[in-house]
VOBA-1610 file (N, C-alpha, C; in pm, whole numbers, padded with zeros to 5 digits, always signed):
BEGIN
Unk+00085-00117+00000Unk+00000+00000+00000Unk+00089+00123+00000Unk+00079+00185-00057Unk+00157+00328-00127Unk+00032+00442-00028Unk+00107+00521+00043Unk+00011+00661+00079Unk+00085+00791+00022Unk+00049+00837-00077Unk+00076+00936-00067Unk+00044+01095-00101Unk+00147+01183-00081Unk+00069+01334-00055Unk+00122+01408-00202Unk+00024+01476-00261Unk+00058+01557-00362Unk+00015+01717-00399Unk+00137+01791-00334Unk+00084+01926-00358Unk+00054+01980-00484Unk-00034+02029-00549Unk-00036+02092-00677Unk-00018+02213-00648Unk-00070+02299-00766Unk-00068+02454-00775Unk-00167+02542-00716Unk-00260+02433-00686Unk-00406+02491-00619Unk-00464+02373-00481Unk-00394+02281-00472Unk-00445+02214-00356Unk-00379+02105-00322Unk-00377+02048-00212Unk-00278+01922-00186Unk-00391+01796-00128Unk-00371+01683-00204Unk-00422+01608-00197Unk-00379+01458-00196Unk-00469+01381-00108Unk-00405+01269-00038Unk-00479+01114-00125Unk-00371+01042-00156Unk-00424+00908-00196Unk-00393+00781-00175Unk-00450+00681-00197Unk-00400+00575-00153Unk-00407+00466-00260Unk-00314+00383-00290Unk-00268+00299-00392Unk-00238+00156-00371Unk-00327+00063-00389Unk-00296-00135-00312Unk-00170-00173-00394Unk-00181-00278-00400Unk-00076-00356-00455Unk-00073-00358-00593Unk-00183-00318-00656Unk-00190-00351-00784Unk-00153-00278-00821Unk-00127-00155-00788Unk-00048-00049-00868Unk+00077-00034-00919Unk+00085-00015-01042Unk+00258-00022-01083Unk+00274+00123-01095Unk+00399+00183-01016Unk+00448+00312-01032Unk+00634+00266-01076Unk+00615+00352-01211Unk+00760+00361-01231Unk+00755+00490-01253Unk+00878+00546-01211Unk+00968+00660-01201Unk+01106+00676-01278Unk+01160+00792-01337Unk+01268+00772-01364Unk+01322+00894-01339Unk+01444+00925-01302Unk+01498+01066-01285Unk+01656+01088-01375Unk+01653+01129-01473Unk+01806+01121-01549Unk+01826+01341-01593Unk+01969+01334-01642Unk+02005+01451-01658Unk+02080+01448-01765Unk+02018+01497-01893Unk+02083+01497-02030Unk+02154+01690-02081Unk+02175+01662-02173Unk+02276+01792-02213Unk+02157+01873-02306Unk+02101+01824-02368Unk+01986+01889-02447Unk+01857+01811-02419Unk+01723+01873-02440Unk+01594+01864-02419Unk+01564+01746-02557Unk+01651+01746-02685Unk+01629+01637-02740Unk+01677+01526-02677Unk+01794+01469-02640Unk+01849+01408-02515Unk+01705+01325-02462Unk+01660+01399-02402Unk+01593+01400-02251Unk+01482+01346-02314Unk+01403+01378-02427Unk+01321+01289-02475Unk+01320+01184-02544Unk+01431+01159-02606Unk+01487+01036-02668Unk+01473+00937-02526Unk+01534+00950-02448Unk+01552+00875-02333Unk+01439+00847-02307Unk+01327+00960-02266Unk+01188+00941-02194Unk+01097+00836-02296Unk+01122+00863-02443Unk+01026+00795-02488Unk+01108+00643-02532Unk+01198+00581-02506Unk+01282+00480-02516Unk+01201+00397-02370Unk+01238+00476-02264Unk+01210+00394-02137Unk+01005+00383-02149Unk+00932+00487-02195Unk+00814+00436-02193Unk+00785+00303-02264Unk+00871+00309-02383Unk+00850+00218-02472Unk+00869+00021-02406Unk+00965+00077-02341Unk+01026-00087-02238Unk+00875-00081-02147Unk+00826+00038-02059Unk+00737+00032-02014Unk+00635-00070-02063Unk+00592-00027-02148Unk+00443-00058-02242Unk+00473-00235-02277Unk+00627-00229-02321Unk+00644-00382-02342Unk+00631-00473-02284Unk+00640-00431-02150Unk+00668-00453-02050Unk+00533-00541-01950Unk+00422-00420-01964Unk+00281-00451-01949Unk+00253-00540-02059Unk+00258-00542-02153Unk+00199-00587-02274Unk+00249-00746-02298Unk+00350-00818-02277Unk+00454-00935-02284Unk+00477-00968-02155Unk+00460-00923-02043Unk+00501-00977-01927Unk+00367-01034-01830Unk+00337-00860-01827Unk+00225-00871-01716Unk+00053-00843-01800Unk+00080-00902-01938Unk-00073-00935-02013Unk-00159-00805-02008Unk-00095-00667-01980Unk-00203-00581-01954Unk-00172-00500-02060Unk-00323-00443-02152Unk-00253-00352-02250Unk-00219-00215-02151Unk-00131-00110-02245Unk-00075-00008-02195Unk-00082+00086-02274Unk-00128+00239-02255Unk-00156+00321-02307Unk-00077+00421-02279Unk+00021+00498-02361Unk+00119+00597-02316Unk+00085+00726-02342Unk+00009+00806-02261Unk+00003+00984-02266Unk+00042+01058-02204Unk+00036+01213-02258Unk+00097+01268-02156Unk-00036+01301-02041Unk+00031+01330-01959Unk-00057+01368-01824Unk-00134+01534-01799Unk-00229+01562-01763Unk-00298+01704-01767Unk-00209+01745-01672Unk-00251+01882-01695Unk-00215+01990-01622Unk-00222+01981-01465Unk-00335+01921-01412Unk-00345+01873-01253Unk-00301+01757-01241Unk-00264+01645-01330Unk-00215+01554-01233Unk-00046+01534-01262Unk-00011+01665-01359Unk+00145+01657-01334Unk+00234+01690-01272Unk+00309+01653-01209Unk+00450+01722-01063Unk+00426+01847-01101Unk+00436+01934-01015Unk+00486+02069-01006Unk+00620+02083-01046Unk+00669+02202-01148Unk+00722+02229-01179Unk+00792+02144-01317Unk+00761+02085-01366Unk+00789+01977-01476Unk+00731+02041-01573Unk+00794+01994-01705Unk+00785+02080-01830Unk+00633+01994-01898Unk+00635+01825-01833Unk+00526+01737-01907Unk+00578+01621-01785Unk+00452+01519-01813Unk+00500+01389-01756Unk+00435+01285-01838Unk+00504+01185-01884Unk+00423+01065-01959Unk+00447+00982-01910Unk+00312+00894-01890Unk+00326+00762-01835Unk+00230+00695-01907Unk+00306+00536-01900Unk+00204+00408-01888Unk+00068+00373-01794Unk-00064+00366-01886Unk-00122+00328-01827Unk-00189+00239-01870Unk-00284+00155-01784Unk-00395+00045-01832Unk-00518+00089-01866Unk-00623+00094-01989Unk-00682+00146-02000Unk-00849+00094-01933
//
């Protein structure tokens, strides 16, 4: 069970997440913003394969709205199950 707290730009809000939840994260530091997305969309891609060949679940890769992305981040994309 995952608890956790997420401040946005307008409110902080609390959730809770069982076992079934897959959270991957990645944190890297490239020299250019092409860099940085080459990388991001390489590792979604293992993501999705990942769901899709391993754990039988399809996977849908978008980017994330405006409220449910980190503060201060330019975008966030993730894998999800639809």
């Amino acid at each position: 069970m995952v608890l956790r707290c997420a401040l946005g730009k307008n409110d902080a809000s609390l959730f809770l997440r069982s076992s079934e939840f897959l959270w991957q994260e990645g944190h890297t530091m490239h020299e250019t913003a092409e860099e940085a997305m080459e990388e991001t969309m390489r590792m979604l891609h293992t993501y999705e394969e990942f769901y899709k060949n391993v754990l039988a679940i399809p996977a849908v890769t978008g980017q994330k709205t405006e409220k449910e992305k980190v503060c201060g981040r330019c975008s966030d994309l993730a894998p999800s199950s639809p």
